[in-house]
C-alpha positions as CSV (number, residue, x, y, z in Angstrom):
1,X,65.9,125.0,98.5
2,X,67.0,124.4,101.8
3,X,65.4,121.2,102.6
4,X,67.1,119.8,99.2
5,X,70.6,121.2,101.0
6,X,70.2,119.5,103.8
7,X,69.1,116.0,101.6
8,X,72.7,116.8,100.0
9,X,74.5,116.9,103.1
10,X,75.5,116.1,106.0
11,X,77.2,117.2,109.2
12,X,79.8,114.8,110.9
13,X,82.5,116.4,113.1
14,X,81.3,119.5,112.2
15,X,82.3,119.1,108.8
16,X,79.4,119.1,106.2
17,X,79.8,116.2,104.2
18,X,77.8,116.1,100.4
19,X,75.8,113.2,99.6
20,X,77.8,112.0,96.3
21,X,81.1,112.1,98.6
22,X,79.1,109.6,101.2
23,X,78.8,107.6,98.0
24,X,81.7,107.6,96.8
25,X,83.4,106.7,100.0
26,X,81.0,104.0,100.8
27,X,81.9,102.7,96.9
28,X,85.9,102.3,97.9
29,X,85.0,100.7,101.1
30,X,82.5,97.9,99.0
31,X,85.7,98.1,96.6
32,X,88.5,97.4,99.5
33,X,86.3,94.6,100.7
34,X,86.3,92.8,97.4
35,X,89.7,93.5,96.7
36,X,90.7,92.3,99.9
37,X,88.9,88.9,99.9
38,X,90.3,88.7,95.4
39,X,94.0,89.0,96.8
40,X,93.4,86.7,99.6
41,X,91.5,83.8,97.6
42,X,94.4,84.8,94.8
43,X,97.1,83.8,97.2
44,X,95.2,80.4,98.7
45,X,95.0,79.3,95.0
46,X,99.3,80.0,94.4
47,X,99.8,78.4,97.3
48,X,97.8,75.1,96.5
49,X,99.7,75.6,93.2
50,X,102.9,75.3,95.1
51,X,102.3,72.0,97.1
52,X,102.6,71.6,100.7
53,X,105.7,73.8,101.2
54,X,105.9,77.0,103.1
55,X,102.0,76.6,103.7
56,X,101.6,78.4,106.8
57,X,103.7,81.5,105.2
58,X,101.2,81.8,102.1
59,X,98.1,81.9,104.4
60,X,100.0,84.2,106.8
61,X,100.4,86.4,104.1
62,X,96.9,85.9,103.0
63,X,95.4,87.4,106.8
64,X,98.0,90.7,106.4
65,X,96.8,91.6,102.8
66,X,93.7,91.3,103.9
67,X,94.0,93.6,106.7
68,X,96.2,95.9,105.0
69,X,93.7,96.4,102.1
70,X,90.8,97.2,104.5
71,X,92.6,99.4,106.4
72,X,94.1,101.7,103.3
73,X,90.3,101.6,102.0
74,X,89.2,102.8,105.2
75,X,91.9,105.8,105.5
76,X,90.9,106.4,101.4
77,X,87.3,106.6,102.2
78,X,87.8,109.1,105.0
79,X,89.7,111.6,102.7
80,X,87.0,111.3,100.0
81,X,84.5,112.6,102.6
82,X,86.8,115.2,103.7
83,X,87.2,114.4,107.3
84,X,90.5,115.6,108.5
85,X,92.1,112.4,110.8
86,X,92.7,114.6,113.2
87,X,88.7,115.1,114.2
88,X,89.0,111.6,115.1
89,X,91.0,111.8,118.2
90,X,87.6,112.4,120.2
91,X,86.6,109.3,118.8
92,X,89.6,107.4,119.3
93,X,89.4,108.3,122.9
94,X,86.3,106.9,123.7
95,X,87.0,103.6,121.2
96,X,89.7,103.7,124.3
97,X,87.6,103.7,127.0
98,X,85.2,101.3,125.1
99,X,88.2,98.8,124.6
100,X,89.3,99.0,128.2
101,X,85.5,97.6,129.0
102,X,83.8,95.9,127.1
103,X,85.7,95.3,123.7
104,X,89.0,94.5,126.0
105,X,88.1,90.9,125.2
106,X,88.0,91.2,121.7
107,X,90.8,93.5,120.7
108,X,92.7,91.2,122.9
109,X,91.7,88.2,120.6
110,X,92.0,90.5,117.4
111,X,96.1,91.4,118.7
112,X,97.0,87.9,119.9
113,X,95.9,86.3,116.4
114,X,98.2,89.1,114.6
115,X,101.0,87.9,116.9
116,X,100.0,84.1,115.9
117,X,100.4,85.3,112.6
118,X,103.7,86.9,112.6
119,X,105.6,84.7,115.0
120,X,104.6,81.6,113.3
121,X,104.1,79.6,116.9
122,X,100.9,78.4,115.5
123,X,100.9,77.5,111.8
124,X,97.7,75.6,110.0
125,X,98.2,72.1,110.0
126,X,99.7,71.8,113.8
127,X,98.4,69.3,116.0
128,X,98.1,71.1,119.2
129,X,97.0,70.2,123.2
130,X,95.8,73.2,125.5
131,X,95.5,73.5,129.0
132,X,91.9,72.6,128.7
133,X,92.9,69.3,127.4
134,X,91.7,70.0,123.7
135,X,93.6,68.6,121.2
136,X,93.2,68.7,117.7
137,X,94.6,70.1,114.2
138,X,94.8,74.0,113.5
139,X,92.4,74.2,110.8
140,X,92.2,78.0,110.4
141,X,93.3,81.4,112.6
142,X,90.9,84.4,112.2
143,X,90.3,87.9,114.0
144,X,88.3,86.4,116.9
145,X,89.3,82.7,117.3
146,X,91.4,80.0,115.8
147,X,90.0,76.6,114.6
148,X,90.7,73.3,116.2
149,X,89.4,70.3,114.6
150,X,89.5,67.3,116.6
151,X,90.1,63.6,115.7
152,X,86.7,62.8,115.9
153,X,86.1,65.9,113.2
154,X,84.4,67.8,115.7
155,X,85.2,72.0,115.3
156,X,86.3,74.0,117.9
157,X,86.9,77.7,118.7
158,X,89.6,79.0,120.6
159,X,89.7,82.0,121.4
160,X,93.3,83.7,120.2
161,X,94.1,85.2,123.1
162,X,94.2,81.4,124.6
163,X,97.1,80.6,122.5
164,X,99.3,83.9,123.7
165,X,98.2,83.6,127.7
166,X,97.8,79.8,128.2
167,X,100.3,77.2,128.2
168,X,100.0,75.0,124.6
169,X,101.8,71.5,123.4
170,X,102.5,71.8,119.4
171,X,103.2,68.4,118.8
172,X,104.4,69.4,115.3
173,X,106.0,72.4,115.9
174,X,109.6,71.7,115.6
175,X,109.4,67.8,114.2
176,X,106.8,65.6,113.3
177,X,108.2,62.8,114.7
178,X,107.7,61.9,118.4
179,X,108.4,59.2,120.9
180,X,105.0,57.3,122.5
181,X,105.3,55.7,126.0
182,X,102.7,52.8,126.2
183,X,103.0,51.1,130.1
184,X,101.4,47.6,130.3
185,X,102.3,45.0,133.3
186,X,103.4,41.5,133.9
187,X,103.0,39.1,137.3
188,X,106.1,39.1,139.3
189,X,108.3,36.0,138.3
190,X,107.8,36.8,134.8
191,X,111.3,36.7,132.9
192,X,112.5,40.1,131.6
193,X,114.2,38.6,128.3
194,X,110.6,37.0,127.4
195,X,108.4,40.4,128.1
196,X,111.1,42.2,126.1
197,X,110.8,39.7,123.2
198,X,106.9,39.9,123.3
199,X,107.0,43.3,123.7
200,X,109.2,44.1,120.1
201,X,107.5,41.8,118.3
202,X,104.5,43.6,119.3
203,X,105.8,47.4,118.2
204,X,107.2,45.3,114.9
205,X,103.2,44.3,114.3
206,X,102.2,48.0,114.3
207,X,102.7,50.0,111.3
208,X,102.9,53.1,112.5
209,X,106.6,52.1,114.6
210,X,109.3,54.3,112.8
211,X,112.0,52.1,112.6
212,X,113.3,48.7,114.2
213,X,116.9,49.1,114.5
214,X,119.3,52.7,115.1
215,X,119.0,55.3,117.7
216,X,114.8,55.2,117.2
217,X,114.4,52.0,117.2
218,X,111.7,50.4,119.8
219,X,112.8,49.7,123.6
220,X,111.4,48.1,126.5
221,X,112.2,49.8,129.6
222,X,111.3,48.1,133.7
223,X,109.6,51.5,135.1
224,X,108.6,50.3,138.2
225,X,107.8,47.3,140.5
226,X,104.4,47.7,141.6
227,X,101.7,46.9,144.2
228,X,101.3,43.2,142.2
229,X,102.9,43.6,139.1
230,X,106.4,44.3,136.9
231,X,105.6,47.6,135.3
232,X,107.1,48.2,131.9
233,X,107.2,50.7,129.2
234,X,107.2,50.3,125.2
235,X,109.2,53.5,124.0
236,X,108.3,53.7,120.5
237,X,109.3,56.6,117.7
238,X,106.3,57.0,115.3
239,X,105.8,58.2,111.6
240,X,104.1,61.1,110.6
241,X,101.4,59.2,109.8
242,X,100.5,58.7,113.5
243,X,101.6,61.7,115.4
244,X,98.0,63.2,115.1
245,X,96.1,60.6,116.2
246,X,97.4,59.8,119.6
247,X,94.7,58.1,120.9
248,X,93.9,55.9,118.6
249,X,97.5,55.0,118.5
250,X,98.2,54.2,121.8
251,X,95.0,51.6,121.4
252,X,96.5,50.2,118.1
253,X,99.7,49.4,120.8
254,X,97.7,48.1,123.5
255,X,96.5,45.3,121.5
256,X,99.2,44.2,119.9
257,X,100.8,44.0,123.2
258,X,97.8,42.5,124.9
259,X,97.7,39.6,122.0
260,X,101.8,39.1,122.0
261,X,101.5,38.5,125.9
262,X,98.5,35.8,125.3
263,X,101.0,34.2,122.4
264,X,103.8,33.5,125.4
265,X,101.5,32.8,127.9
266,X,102.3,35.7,130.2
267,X,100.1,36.8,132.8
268,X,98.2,40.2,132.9
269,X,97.8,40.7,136.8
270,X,95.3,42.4,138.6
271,X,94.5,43.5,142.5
272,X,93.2,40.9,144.1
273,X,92.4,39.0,147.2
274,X,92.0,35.4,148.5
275,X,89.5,34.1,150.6
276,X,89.8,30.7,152.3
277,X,86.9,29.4,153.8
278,X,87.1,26.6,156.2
279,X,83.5,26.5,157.5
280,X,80.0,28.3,157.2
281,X,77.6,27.2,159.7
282,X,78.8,24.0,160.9
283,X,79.6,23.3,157.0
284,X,83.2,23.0,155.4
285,X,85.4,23.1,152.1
286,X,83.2,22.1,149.2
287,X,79.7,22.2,151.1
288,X,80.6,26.0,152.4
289,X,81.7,27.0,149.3
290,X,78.6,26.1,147.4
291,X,76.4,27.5,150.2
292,X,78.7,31.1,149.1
293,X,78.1,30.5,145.7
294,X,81.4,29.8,144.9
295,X,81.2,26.9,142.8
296,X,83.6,24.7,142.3
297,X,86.8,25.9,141.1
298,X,87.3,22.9,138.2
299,X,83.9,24.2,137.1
300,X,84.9,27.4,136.7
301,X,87.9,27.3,134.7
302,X,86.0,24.9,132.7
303,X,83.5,27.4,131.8
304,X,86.0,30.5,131.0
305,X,87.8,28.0,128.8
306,X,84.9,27.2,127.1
307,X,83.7,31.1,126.9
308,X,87.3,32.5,125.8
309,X,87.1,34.0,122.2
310,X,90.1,32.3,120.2
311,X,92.8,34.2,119.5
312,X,92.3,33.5,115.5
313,X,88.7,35.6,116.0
314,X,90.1,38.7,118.1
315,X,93.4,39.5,115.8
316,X,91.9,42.6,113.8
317,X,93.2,45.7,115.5
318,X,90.7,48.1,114.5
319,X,92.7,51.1,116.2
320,X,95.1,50.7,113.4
321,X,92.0,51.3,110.9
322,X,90.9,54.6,113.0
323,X,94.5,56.3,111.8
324,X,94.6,55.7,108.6
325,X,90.9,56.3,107.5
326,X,91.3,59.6,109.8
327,X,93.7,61.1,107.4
328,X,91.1,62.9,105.4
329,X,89.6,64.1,108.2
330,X,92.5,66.1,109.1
């Protein structure tokens, strides 16, 4: 008789506990669970219902009745077993010492993605930059870590506590919308009514430019007078479309720039340095440059003329293809 008594029981806290309340309580905890993850899958599904408005707020509220259900399952299962709460304290004490060690890290993780949650600083969707340099789209925000997806659909985990400590760019938290700076130089002597002109007709080529007239239209601003070249700037506004892939972007801008400079004839400069050789070994002019290996210089721009790819065969600007087929990605 005993040994079946002690099958039907047991002792936890020094309270004995029967062997149908263990079941019972492990029964709302399996129920809480599937509750938990109903309500949350229940909520997704209205939300997709409702379109892309107020997004972030649905799967916000998703996370908390999640938590909230697992939490009141919890407390229910305890009472069913009959453990008062306050036996726990013991327990609760050394969860404290545990989280002051070695769970410090994760219950720090577990509290910064409430507060991600609840302050809405980070929403799914966001295109965000950390200190590491990462960039990428929020894809999802969990106990431990949030979800960045790259632009080359690669996943990465951040740890939540990141987001709360670190320093991080939302590109998309306040607007959408944002202003690209693309520099590109010009030999000195160049006129700055020409680049200009080049320049706009190059931000008019790309499709991903906002507008061309009004307050956000494109400008060309003279940054700086370098070393051995006019430094400029293209300030563009772009559309949604392009604010998550800045990359790609800023290529897509490069070469229409690059091939609206070769359309006026403007010169791309570059460091370099002459050398005038008068003679090499008794040798001079022509005869000491071949012994260099310098050739002759008719020859070469004879040659590069004949190797340059025409400008009808290098037009496709296949940064402006990397955005748009990236949008399903994201």
């Amino acid at each position: 008789m005993s040994s079946r008594y002690a099958l039907a029981e047991i002792n936890l806290f020094d309270v004995s506990i029967s062997l149908t309340a263990a079941v019972s309580a492990a029964a709302i905890l399996l129920i809480a669970v599937v509750l938990a993850i109903f309500l949350r899958s229940a909520i997704l599904r209205y939300s997709r219902r409702q379109g892309a408005t107020r997004t972030a707020t649905w799967y916000t509220l998703s996370r908390l009745v999640t938590y909230a259900v697992i939490v009141v399952g919890v407390l229910i299962a305890i009472t069913v077993i009959g453990v008062p709460l306050d036996r726990f304290a013991v327990l609760a004490g050394a969860l404290g010492v545990g989280l002051g060690f070695g769970l410090q890290t994760l219950f720090s993780n577990f509290v910064s993605g409430i507060v991600l949650l609840l302050d809405k600083s980070l929403k799914i969707g966001d295109f965000v930059e950390l200190e590491s340099g990462v960039t990428g789209e929020v894809r999802d925000i969990k106990i431990r870590a949030t979800t960045i997806v790259t632009n080359d659909n690669i996943d990465i985990l951040v740890p939540n506590s990141e987001f709360v400590s670190g320093r991080v760019v939302n590109w998309t938290h306040r607007e959408v919308l944002r202003r690209l700076r693309v520099p590109f130089g010009v030999a000195y002597g160049t006129g700055k009514e020409i680049v200009k002109k080049a320049a706009l007709e190059a931000a008019a080529s790309v499709p991903f430019t906002l507008d061309l007239e009004g307050p956000r239209r494109p400008q060309v601003w003279l940054s700086e007078f370098g070393a051995s070249s006019l430094n400029f700037e293209l300030v563009i506004w772009l559309n949604p479309e392009a604010t998550k892939k800045p990359i790609a972007v800023t290529a897509a801008y490069n070469w229409a720039i690059h091939s609206s400079l070769q359309r006026y004839g403007i010169e791309i400069p570059f460091p370099q340095r002459d050398l005038n050789v008068r003679s090499v070994f008794g040798l001079s002019d022509e005869e000491a440059r071949a012994v260099l290996g310098l050739g002759d210089p008719a020859e070469s721009a004879e040659q590069a003329e004949a190797e340059a790819v025409p400008a009808e065969q290098s037009r496709d600007n296949d940064a402006i293809d990397d955005v748009g087929s990236g949008a399903a990605n994201n």
